[in-house]
C-alpha positions in Angstrom: -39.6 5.7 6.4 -36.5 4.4 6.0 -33.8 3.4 3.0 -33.0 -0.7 3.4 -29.7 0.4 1.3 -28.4 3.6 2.5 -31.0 4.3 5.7 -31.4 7.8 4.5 -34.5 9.0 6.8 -35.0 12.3 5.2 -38.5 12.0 4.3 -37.3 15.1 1.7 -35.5 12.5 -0.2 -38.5 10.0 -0.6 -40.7 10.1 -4.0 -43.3 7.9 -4.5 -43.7 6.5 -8.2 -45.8 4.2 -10.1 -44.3 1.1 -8.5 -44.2 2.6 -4.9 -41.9 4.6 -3.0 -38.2 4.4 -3.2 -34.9 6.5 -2.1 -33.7 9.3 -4.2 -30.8 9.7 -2.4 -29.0 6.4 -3.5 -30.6 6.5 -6.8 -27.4 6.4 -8.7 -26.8 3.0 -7.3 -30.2 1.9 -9.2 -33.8 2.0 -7.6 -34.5 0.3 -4.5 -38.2 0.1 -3.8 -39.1 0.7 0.0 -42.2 -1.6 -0.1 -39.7 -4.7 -1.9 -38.3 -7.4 0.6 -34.9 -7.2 0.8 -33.0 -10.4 1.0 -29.6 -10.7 1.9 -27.0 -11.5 -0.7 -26.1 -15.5 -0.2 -22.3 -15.4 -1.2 -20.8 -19.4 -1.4 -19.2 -20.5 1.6 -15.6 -19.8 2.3 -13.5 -23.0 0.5 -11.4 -25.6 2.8 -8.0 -24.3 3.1 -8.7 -20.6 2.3 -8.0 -19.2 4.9 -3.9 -20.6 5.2 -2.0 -17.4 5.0 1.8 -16.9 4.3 3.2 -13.8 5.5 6.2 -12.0 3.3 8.0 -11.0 6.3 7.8 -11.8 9.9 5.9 -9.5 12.3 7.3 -7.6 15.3 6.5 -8.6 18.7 4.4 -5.3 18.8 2.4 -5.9 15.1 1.6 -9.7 16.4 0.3 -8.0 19.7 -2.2 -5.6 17.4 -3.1 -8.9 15.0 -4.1 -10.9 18.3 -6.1 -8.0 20.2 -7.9 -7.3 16.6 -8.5 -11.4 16.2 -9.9 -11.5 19.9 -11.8 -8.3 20.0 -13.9 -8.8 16.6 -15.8 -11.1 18.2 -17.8 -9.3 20.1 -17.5 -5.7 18.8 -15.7 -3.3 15.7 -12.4 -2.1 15.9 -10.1 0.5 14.6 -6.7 -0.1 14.0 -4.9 3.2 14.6 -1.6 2.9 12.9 1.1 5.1 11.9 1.6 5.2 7.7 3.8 2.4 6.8 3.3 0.2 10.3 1.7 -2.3 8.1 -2.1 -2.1 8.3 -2.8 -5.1 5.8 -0.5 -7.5 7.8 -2.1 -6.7 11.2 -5.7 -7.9 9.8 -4.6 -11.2 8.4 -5.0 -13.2 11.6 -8.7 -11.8 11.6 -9.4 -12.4 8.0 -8.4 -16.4 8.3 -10.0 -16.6 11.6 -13.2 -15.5 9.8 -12.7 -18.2 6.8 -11.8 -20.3 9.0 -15.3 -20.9 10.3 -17.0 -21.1 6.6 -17.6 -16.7 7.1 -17.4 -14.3 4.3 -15.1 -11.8 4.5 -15.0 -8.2 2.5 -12.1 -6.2 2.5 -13.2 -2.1 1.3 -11.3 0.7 0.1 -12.3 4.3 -1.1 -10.4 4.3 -4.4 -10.0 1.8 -7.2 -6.3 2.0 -7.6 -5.8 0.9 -4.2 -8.2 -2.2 -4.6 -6.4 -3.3 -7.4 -2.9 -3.4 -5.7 -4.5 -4.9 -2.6 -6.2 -7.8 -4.4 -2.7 -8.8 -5.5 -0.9 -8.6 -2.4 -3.5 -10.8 -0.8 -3.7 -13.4 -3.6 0.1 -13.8 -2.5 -1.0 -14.1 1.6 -3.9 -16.1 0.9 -2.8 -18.5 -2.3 -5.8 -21.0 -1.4 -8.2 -18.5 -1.7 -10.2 -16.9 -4.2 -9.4 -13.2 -3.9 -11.8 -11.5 -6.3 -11.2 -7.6 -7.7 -15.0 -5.6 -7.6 -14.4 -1.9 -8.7 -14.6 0.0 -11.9 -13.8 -2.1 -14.6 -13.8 -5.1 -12.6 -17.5 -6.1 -11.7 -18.0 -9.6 -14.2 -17.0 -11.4 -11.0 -17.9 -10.6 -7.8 -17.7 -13.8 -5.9 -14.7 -15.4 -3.8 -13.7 -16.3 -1.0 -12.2 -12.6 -0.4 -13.6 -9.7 -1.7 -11.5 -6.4 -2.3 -13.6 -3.8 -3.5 -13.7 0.2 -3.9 -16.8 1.1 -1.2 -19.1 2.2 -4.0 -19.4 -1.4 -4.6 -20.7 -2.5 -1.9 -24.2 -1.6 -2.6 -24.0 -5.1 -4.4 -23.5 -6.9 -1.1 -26.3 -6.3 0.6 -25.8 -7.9 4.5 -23.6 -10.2 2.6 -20.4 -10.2 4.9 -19.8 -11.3 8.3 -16.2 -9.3 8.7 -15.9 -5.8 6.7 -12.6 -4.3 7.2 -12.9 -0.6 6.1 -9.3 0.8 5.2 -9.2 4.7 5.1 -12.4 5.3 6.2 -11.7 9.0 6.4 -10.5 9.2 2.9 -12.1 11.0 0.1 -15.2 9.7 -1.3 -16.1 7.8 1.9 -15.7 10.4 4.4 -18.5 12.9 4.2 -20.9 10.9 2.2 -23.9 9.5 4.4 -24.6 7.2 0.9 -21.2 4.8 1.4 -21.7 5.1 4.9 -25.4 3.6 4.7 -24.2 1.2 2.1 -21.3 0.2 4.2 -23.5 -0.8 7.2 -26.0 -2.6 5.5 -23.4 -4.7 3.5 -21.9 -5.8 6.9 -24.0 -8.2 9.1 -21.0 -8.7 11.4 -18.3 -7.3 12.7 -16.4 -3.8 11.4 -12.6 -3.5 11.3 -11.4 0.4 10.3 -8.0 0.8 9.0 -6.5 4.4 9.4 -3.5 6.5 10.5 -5.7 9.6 11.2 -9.3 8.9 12.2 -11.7 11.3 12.0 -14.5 12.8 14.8 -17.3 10.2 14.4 -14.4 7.6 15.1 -13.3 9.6 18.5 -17.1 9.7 19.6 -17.2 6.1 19.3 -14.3 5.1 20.9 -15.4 7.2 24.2 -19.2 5.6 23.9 -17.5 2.4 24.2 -18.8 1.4 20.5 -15.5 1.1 19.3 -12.5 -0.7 20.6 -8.9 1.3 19.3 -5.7 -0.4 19.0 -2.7 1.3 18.5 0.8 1.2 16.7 2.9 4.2 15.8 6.2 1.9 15.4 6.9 0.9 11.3 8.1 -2.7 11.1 11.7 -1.4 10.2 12.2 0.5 13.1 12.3 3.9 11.5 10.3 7.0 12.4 7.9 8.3 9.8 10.2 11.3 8.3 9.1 14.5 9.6 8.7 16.8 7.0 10.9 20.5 6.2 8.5 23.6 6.2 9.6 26.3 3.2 7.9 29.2 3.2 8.8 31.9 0.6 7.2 33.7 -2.5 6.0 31.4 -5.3 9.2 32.1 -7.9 11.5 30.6 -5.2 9.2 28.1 -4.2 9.9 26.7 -7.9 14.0 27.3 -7.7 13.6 25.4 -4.3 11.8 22.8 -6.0 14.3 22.6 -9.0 16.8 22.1 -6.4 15.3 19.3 -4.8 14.4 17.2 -7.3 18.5 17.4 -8.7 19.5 16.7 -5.3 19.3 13.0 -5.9 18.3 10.4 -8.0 15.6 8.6 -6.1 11.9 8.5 -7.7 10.1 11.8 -6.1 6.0 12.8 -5.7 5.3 16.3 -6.1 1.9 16.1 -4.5 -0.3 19.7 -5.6 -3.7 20.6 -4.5 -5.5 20.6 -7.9 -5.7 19.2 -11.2 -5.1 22.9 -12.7 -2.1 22.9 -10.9 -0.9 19.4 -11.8 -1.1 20.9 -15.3 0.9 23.4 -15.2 3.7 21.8 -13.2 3.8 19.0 -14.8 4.2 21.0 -18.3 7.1 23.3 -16.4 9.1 20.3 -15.2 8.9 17.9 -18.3 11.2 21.0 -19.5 13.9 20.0 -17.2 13.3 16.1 -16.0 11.9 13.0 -17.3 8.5 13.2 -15.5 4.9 11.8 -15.6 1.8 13.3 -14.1 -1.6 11.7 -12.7 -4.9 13.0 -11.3 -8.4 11.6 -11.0 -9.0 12.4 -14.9 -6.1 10.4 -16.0 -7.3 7.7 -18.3 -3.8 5.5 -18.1 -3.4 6.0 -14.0 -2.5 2.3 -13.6 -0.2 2.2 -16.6 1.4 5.5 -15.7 1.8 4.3 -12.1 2.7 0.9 -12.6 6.0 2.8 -14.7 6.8 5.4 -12.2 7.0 2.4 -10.1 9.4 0.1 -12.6 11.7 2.6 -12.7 13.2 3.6 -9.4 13.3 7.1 -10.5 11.8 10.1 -12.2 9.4 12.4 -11.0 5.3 12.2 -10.9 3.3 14.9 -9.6 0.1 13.9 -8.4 -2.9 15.1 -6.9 -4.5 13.6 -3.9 -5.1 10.5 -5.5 -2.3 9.0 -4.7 -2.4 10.1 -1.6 -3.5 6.7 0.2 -2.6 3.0 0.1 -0.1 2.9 -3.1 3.6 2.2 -2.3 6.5 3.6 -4.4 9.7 2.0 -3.0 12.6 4.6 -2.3 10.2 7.2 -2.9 10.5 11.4 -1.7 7.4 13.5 -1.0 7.2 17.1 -2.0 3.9 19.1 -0.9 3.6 22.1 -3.3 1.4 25.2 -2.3 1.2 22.4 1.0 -0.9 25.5 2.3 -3.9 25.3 0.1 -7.1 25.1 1.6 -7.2 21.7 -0.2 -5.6 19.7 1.9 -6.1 18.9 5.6 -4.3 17.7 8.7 -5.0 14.2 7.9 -4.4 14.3 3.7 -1.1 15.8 4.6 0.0 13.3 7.6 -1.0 10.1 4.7 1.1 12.3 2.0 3.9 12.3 3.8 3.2 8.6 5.1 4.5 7.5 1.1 8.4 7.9 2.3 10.0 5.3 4.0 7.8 2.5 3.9 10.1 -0.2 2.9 12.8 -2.1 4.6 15.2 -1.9 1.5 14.1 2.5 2.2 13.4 2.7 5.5 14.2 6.6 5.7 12.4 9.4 3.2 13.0 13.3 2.1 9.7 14.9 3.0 9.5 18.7 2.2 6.4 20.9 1.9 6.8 24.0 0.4 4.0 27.1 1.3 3.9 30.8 0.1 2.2 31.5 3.7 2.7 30.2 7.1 0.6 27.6 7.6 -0.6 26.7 11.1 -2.0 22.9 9.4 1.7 22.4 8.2 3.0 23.1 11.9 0.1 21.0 13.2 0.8 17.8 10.9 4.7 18.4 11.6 4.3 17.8 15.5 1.5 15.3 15.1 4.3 13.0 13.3 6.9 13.7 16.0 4.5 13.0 18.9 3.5 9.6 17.2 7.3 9.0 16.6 8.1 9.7 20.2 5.5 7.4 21.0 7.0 4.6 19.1 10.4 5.4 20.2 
């Protein structure tokens, strides 16, 4: 027995009802009988001219290398696109995307969280302006056709083997990695080709790549030129972690992320530092996050302390990353290499204050600290 949406095999998971047997594992995505035909979603062929892309800034010799290899290898097999935070993931798929269009071929474009599918759909209405680019995440599911989809991988239990190109970007990120679920649903949506997006890929990634399963492609060099900042360890007591962090945040003007490990937490900082500063707060419970972001944004300054939601895939221009209690068992190697991936993405703020601030020595903070340098000595 086997799930035709999520390919669970756990017979455990099976329960046989009045209609027939079905999947309790993907239940929450509706019931999907096991004895039904499934019949793969027919989405309308890409229109003529959709797949004419204009690109906001040219790429480097070494980005157009990665597009090419990406374009070429597709054809025949998935690939990850290893690239350091800020080296311009979305840009080095766009050659593959149009290629795909190009030949009438439906093309899906997948993301963990919802915030990030939002601000991607816009950026590629602007690349693609011949296309329909269409939205599919919470809030956002009256439309799910287009020529493009963007959509938060929860949704893609609506596509069943409905794309020829799936590019998966963050596939290690929180909810995708760990859940077999998205992971089912992701492979049965995809009747092609897989593209991951990532600066830290995870185990199941490595296997593949040695199996020969996976092709990697690499670029640790940020369109600018600049190295991803390396970030300053603090360890002390927890009442001078907060004068430390006092201190920062007057240092300078610039808009800063004080990133913290729960939504307790987030709390509580966020109702100490509105005493001092102008300052917002967001977490997964937040039931303005766009509106509060979107004005963090506008401003080019303040403060916003976060939780790992905004860990991932959202530009703040000019932006400084603080890590508090950057030793919680919260965070990993890879949620702390993507935090302090948000400084120094843009060309008008190529360089970034990255500071993570611990009340014990943290072996993880050492070990995300000379993972950057090693990837900026690689790009050097």
């Amino acid at each position: 027995m086997q799930c035709p949406r999520c390919l669970n095999t756990d017979r455990s998971y099976f329960y046989k009802g009045s209609k027939g047997w079905y999947c309790r594992r993907c239940i929450s995505f509706g019931r999907m009988m096991l004895e039904e035909e499934t019949e793969p979603v027919s989405l309308p062929a890409a229109t003529e001219g959709s797949e004419e892309y204009v690109l906001q800034y040219p790429l480097t010799a070494s980005q157009k290398e990665v597009s090419r290899q990406c374009a070429e290898a597709a054809e025949t097999t998935d690939v990850l696109i290893n690239a350091a935070c800020g080296a311009g993931k979305t840009e080095l798929v766009l050659e593959v995307i149009a290629k795909t269009l190009a030949q009438g071929k439906s093309v899906c474009f997948a993301i963990p969280r919802r915030q990030v599918v939002l601000e991607l759909s816009e950026r590629l209405r602007k690349y693609f302006p011949n296309a329909k680019v269409t939205a599919v995440c919470g809030g956002h599911t009256s439309e799910t056709e287009g020529d493009l989809i963007v959509a938060t991988t929860h949704q893609l239990f609506r596509y069943y083997a409905a794309f020829d190109l799936l590019i998966l970007d963050e596939p290690d990120a929180y909810p995708f990695r760990g859940s077999p679920v998205l992971h089912g649903i992701a492979k049965t949506a995809c009747r092609g080709r897989v593209v991951y997006l990532t600066a830290t890929p995870d185990e199941t990634m490595r296997k593949r790549i040695e199996d020969g399963t996976l092709k990697e492609l690499k670029l640790n060099r940020r369109p600018h030129g600049h190295p991803v900042p390396e970030p300053r360890i603090i360890t002390a007591p927890a009442a001078v972690l907060i004068l430390v962090l006092i201190h920062w945040l007057k240092e300078r003007a610039s808009p800063r992320m004080v990133f913290v490990p729960t939504i307790r937490e987030a709390h509580s900082l966020y109702r100490f530092l509105k005493l001092f500063f102008p300052c917002r707060m967001v977490t997964s419970k937040s039931s303005r996050r766009d509106e509060i972001i979107e004005a963090f944004r506008s401003e080019h300054a303040g403060i916003l302390v976060s939780t790992t939601v905004m860990e991932r895939g959202v530009t703040i221009p000019g932006v400084d990353i603080c890590v508090f209690h950057a030793d919680h068992g919260v965070f990993d190697e890879a949620s702390l290499i993507q935090m302090a991936g948000r400084a120094g993405r843009t060309f008008q703020n190529p360089d970034g204050d990255v500071l993570f601030l611990q009340m014990s020595r943290s072996r993880l903070t050492d070990r995300c600290r000379r993972t950057i340098q090693e990837a900026n000595q690689c790009a050097a």
